[in-house]
N, C-alpha and C positions, 0 to 999 in steps of 0.2 A: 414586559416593562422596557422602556426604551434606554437604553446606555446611556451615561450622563458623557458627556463631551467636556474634554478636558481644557480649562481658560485660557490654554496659550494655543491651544489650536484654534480656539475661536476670534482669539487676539491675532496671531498669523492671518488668518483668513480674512477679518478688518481689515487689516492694518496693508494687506496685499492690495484688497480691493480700493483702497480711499488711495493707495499711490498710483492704480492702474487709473484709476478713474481722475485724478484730479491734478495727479504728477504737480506740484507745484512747491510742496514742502520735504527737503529730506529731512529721513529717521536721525534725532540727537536724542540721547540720554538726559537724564538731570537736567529736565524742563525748569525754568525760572521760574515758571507761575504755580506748580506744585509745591504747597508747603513743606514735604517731608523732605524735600530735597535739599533745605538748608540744612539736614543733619547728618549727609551722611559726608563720610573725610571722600570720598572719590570722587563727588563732585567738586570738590576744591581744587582748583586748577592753580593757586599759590602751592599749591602743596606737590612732591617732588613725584615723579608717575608711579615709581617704586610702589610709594607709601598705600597710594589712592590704589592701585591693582589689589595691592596686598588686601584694604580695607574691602573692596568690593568682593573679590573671595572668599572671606570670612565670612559676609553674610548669604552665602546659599545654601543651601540644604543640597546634600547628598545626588536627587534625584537631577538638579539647577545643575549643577556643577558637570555630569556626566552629560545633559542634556549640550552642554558649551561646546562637547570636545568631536561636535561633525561640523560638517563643513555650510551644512544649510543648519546653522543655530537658533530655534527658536524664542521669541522674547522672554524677559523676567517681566511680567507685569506690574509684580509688587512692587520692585524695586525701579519702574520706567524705563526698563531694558526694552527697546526695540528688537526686535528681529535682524540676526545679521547674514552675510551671504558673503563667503569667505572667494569663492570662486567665480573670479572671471578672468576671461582673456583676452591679450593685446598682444601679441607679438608682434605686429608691424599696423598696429590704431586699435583703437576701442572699436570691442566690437560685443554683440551682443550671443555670443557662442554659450559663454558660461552661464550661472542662473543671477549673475550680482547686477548685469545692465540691462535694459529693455527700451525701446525707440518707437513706445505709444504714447508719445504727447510731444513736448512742444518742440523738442529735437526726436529727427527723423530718423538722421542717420549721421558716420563718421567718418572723416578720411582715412580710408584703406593707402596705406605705404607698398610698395613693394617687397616682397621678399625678401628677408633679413639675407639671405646668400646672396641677394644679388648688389645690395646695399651698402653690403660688409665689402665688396668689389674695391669700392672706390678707397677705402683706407682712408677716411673721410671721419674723425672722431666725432667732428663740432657737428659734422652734421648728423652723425648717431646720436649726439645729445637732442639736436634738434627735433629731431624724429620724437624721442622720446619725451620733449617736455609738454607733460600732460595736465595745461590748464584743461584742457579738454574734458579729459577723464573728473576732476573734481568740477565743472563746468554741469557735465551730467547729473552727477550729484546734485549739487545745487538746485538743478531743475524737476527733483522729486523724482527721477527716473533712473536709479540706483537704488539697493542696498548693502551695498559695500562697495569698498575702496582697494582690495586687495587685489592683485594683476598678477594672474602668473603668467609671467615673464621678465625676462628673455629667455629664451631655450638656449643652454651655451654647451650643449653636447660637442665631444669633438668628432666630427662627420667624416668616416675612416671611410664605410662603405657607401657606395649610390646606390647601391639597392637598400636600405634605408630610407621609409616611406616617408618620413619629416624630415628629414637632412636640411631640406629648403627654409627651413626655419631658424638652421642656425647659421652662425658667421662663417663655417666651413670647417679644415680639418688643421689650421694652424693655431697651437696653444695661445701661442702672444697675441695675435691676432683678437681670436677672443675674448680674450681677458680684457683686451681694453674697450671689441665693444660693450660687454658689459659694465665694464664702468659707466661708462661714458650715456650709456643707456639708463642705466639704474640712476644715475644722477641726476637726468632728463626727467624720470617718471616722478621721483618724490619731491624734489623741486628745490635741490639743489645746485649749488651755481657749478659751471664747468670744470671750473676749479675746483671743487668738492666743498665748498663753504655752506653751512645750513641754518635756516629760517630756525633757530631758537630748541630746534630738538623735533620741529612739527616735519610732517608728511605731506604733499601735495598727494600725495597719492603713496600706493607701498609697493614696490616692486617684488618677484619671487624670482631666484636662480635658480631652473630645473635641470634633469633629472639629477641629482645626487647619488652615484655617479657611473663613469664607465658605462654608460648607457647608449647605445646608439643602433639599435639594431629591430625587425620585426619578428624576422624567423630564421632561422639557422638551422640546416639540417634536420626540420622537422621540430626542432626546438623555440618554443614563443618567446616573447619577450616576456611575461609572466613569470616562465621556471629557469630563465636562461641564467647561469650563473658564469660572470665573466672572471677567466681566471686570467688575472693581471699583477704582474710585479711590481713590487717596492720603487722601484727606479721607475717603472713606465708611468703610475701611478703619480708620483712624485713630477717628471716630466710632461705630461701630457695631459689627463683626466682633471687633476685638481689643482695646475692653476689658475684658467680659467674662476674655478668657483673662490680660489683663494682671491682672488682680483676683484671679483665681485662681491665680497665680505668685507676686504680690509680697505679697497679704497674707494669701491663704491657704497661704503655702508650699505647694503641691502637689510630690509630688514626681514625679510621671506627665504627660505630655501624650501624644495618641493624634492622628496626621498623619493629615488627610483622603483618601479618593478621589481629588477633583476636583482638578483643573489653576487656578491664580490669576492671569490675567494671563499665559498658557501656560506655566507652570510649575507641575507635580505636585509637591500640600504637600509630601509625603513626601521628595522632590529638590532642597525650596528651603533652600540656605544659608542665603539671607538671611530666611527662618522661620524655622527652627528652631536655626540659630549665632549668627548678627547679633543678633538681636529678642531672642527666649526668653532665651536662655542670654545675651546681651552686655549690651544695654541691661535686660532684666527681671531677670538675675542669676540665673538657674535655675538650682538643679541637682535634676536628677534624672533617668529614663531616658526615651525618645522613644520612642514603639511606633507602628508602622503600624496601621493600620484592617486587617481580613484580606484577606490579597490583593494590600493595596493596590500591593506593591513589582514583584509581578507583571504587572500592566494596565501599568505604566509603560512596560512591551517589547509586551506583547502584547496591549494595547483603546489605548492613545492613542500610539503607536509617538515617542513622545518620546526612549526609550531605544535605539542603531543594533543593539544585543546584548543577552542576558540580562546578561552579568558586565558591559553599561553601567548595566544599571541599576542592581545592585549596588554600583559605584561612586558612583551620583550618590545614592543614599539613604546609605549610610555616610558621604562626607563632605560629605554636607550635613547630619549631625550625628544623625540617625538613630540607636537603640541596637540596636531589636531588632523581628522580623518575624511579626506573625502568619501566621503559613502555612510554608510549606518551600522558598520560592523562595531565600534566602541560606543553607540547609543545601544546594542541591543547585549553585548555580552562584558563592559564595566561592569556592573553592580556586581555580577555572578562574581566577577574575578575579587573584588574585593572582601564578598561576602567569606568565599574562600578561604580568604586570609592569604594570597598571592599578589595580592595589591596592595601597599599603604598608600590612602587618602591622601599624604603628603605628594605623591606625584601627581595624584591629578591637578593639587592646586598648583605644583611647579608650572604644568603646560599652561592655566587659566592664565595665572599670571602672566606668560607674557605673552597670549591672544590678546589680552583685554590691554595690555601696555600699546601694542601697536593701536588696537582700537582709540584708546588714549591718544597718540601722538597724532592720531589720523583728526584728535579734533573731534573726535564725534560723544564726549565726555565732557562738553563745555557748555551745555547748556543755550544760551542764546544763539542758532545759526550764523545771527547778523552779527555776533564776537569771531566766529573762527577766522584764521588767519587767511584762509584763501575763499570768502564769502562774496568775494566782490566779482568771483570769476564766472561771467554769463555764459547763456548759450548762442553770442557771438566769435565766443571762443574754440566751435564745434563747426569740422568741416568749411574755415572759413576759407576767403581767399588765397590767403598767406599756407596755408597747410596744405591745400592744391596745387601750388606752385612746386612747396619745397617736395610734394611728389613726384611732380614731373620733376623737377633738377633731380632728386636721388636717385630716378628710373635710368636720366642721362647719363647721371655722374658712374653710375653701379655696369654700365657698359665698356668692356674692355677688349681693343680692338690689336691685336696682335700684328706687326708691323711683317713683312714677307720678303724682308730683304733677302735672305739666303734662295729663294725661288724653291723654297721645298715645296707649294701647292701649285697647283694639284697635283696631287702624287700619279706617276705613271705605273702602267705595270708591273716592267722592272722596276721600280720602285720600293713599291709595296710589298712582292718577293721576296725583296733584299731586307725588309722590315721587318717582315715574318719571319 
């Protein structure tokens, strides 16, 4: 007898092929032309995002709900949930790396920036914001060639060592320095004015600040960055690690943060309360959704054996404030944890809530396209002239040429001797 095929995988599988093939409509919820959709309170967009998260929550079932909490989410049908795609990346332009952008239709391609280290050079804020204001990214969107709006990035690690395989990615190894490009960046993406002023509560887009924290390394003494547990003090910490992300929470409102690998003080970010409840969300005020690094909730059982079970680990990453999982490690071992009675259902709705609030502010909860707030943004806004330019100026501006008054180059023999 042949296996019955389950309707959101056959809906996935539509719903993939009418965008690869037609790219011309993006995924919105709470279609106007469907009758049921006047009755549910989450498509009411009068109504405050709290509320409408809260109500769309309420009505899933058990198996909906755990299905929400990976990073490639499958649609609710019944309720005209599309398909979302939590992951993509831009750290210096859209690009199609992660699985949320694809450049088979009417836009091709996007302008690639240079080098967040080399960009970060010029101490050049406005033009960090510029870099990062992404009509572009919801321009994509627009043109049915997305499904999702989620961006991880910036990468605001503080870059100690060069032997660190990504370093080049972030603004370098000065705390302040970073923190404001991250503002200034996260500002750019969501579509806020330079000054931090915001479009009504909406998203141009959603920025994510990674790794969460003390993260900057590949291998160390035969040790990966998977088991590596950085052991850092109260003071360094405080000075160096987390202002950066503090900068990018309180004045860049971000509404993304992405939990590291590594272990801090033997505790996996992803696992630590007191990161990501206490800190972020108590004393920084955050709100927005928490994503693990890929994998990361899986190493937690099975490379740093922190976790005594799979469904422990699942427990110490959802209440420790944790939203949602790159990978499939909490689509396949939730239900067990609950089953158990090591999970209350109340945390998973905690994470839903506020996945589907950002989903909300992103707009994609308001049913008519031609209503969202940033609708009008074409794909003249992608790779145009203006963004080719401002790459060449930040390649220019990000070049820094050291003056030789002293006549220390080139060094002589005796020189060099006397150096060493």
């Amino acid at each position: 007898m042949r296996p019955q095929v389950p309707s959101y995988v056959i809906f996935t599988i539509f719903t993939l092929l009418v965008f690869r093939a037609a790219s011309t409509q993006p995924p919105f919820s709470c279609d106007p032309s469907n009758p049921s959709t006047s009755s549910y309170l989450f498509c009411k967009t009068t109504l405050p995002i709290s509320q409408r998260a809260r109500d769309l929550v309420s009505r899933l079932t058990l198996g909906e709900k755990i299905s929400q909490l990976i990073s490639s989410a499958p649609p609710i049908p019944r309720l005209g949930i599309p398909a979302y795609e939590w992951w993509s990346e831009a750290l210096h332009g859209v690009a199609n790396v992660g699985r949320g952008i694809h450049f088979e239709g009417t836009i091709r391609s996007a302008t690639s920036f240079p080098q967040v280290i080399l960009t970060a050079a010029s101490f050049d804020a406005y033009q960090w914001y510029r870099i990062g204001d992404w009509k572009k990214a919801r321009a994509v969107y627009n043109a049915g060639q997305a499904t999702g709006m989620t961006f991880w990035a910036p990468n605001i690690n503080i870059f100690r060592d060069p032997r660190w395989g990504r370093g080049q990615e972030t603004p370098g190894e000065d705390p302040l320095v970073t923190g404001k490009y991250a503002v200034s960046y996260v500002r750019g993406v969501q579509g806020d004015s330079f000054q931090g002023g915001k479009l009504k509560g909406h998203l141009q887009a959603s920025a994510c600040c990674k790794h969460f924290t003390a993260y900057d390394l590949d291998n160390w003494k035969g040790v990966n960055r998977f088991v590596f547990d950085a052991r850092v003090t109260v003071q360094d910490l405080a000075d160096t690690y987390q202002p950066p992300f503090q900068s990018c929470v309180q004045q860049g409102k971000a509404s993304g943060i992405m939990c590291a690998y590594n272990r801090v003080n033997g505790i996996p970010s992803c696992a630590d309360f007191n990161l990501l409840s206490r800190t972020a969300r108590g004393q920084w005020d955050f709100h927005g959704y928490i994503t693990s690094d890929c994998d990361a909730v899986s190493i937690i059982y099975d490379d740093q054996g922190y976790a005594k079970s799979p469904e422990d680990a699942v427990v110490d990453v959802l209440k420790a404030g944790m939203d949602v999982n790159c990978g499939s490690y909490l689509q396949k071992h939730t239900k067990a944890a609950v089953e158990q009675k090591k999970l209350p259902e109340s945390e998973i709705d905690r994470a839903l809530h506020n996945l589907f609030s950002v989903r909300m502010r992103l707009g994609l909860f308001n049913g008519n396209p031609a209503e969202q707030p940033f609708s009008n943004i074409g794909p003249d806004q992608v790779c145009s002239q203006e963004h080719q330019i401002l790459a060449l100026e930040a390649a220019r501006n990000g070049i820094v040429l050291l003056k030789n008054s002293a006549r220390l180059l080139p060094l002589t023999k005796s020189r060099t001797m006397s150096l060493a």
